[in-house]
N, C-alpha and C positions, 0 to 999 in steps of 0.2 A: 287650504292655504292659498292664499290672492296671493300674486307678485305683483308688484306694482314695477312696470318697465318706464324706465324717466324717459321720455324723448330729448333726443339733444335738440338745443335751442338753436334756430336757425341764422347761420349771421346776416348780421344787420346790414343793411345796406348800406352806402355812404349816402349823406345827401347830396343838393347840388350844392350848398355851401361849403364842403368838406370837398367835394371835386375841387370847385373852386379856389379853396385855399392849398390846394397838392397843387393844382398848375401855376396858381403863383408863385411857389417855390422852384418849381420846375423849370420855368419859365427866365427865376433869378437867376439859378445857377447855369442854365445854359446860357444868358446871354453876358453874363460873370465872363466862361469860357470864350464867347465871343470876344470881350474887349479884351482878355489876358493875350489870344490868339491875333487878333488886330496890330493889339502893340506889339509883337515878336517879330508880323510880317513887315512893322514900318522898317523895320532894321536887321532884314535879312533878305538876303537877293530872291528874285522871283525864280525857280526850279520847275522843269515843266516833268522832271524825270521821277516819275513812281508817285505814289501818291505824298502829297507835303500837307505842310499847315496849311495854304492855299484852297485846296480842297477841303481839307478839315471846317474851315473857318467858312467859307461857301453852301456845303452842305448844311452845318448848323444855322444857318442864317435862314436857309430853305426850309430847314425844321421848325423852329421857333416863329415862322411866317402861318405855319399849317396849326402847329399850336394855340397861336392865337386865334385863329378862327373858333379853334373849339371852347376855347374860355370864353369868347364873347356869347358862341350858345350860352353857353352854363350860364354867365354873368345877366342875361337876358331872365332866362329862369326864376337866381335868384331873386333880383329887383321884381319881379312879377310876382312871387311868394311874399316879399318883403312890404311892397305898397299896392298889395290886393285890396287891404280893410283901409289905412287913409294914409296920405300923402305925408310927405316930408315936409317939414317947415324950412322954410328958404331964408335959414337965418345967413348971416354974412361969412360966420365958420362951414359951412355947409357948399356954401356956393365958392368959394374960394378952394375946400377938397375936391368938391365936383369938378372944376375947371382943372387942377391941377392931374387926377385921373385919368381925363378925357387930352390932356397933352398927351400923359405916361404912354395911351394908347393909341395916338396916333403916330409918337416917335416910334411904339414898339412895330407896328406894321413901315411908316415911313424907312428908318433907317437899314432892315433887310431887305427891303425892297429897292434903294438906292443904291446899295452893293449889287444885288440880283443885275440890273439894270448896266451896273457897271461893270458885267463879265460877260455882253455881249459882244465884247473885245475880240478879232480874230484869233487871236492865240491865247482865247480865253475860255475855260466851259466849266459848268457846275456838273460835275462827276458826284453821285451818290453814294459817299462814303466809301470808295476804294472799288465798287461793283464793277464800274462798266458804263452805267447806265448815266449818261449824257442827258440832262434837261435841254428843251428846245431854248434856243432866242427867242425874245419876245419881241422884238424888231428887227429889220436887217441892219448891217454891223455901217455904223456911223461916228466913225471916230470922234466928232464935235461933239456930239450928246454921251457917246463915252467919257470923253473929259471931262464935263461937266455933272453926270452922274458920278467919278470918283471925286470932284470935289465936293461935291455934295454931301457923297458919303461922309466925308472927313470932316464935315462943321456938321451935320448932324448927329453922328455919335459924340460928337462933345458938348452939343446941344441935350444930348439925351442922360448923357451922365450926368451934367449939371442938375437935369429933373429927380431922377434918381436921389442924387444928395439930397435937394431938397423934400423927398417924397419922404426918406431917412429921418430926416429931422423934423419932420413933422410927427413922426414915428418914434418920439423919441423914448419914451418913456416903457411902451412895449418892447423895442430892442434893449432896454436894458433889462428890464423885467424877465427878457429872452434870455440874455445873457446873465443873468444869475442864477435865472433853473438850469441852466447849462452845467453853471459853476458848481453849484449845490449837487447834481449830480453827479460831475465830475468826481468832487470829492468824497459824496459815498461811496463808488464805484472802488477808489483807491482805497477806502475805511477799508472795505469788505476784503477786498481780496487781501488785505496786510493782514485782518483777524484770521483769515484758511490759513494763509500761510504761517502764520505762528501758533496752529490748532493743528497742523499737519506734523 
């Protein structure tokens, strides 16, 4: 008598386009937290006691800095896999996404970098989520270039959400597309569990 033993199938790897599309989401929702976190601090006093949104909001900006490095690997990758065999046509819809992308990523390195910049402030430090552990200055502390790195900050995040919206609406038809496999699950979700509960 043969047995026949199955091997279990090995899981698959992710690609770098699959990387790529988890850091962009990843990437939304922490910098989502950023601007939620931004607006909170515009209209609450600065607190140097325990850790605050301050810190919270600092950190994450330090994060989302480090992340994008790693996307632009990945992003390097894919474009390399993607225009190995031939090139992209430079039609006018084309060249108009490209430009608008290459903003998306330069506000997204610009604008935590402007805050970073902006908390070489004396009574200021990016604390690592509550640890302890203090990031250096990247200059010594310059009050002029201070104030003008937070004014900065404050026209380029609204510089950046404006991109954003617009990044949106060019997206338009995939966010809704999103949001109706959402919907559509949503309400099988609720079918199902109403059928156990009136089968129980």
């Amino acid at each position: 008598m043969t047995v026949f033993q199955l091997k279990p199938k090995p899981a698959k790897k992710k690609s770098a386009a699959q990387r790529l599309w988890f850091l962009h989401w990843l990437m939304a929702s922490f910098y989502l937290l950023l601007f939620a976190s931004g607006f909170y601090m515009m209209g609450s006093p600065l607190t140097s006691n325990g850790w605050s949104a301050y810190d919270f909001h600092k950190t994450l900006g330090v994060t989302v800095m480090s992340l994008l490095l790693a996307r632009i690997f990945v992003l390097l990758i894919v474009l390399r896999h993607k225009y190995k065999r031939r090139q992209q046509k430079r039609t006018r819809l084309w060249v108009g996404t490209f430009a608008l992308h290459m903003a998306l990523y330069f506000f997204m390195l610009l604008v935590p970098l402007s805050g970073y910049l902006a908390a070489n402030a004396p009574d200021e430090n990016v604390i690592i989520f509550g640890t302890g552990i203090v990031l250096p200055h990247l200059f010594s502390i310059n009050s002029q270039l201070v104030e003008f790195s937070r004014n900065a900050h404050f026209w380029l995040t609204y510089a950046f959400v404006g991109l954003i919206i617009l990044h949106m609406a060019s997206q338009k038809r995939y966010l809704q597309a999103q949001v109706r496999r959402l919907f559509k699950a949503g309400i099988r979700a609720i079918t199902s569990r109403t059928k156990a509960t009136k089968n129980k």
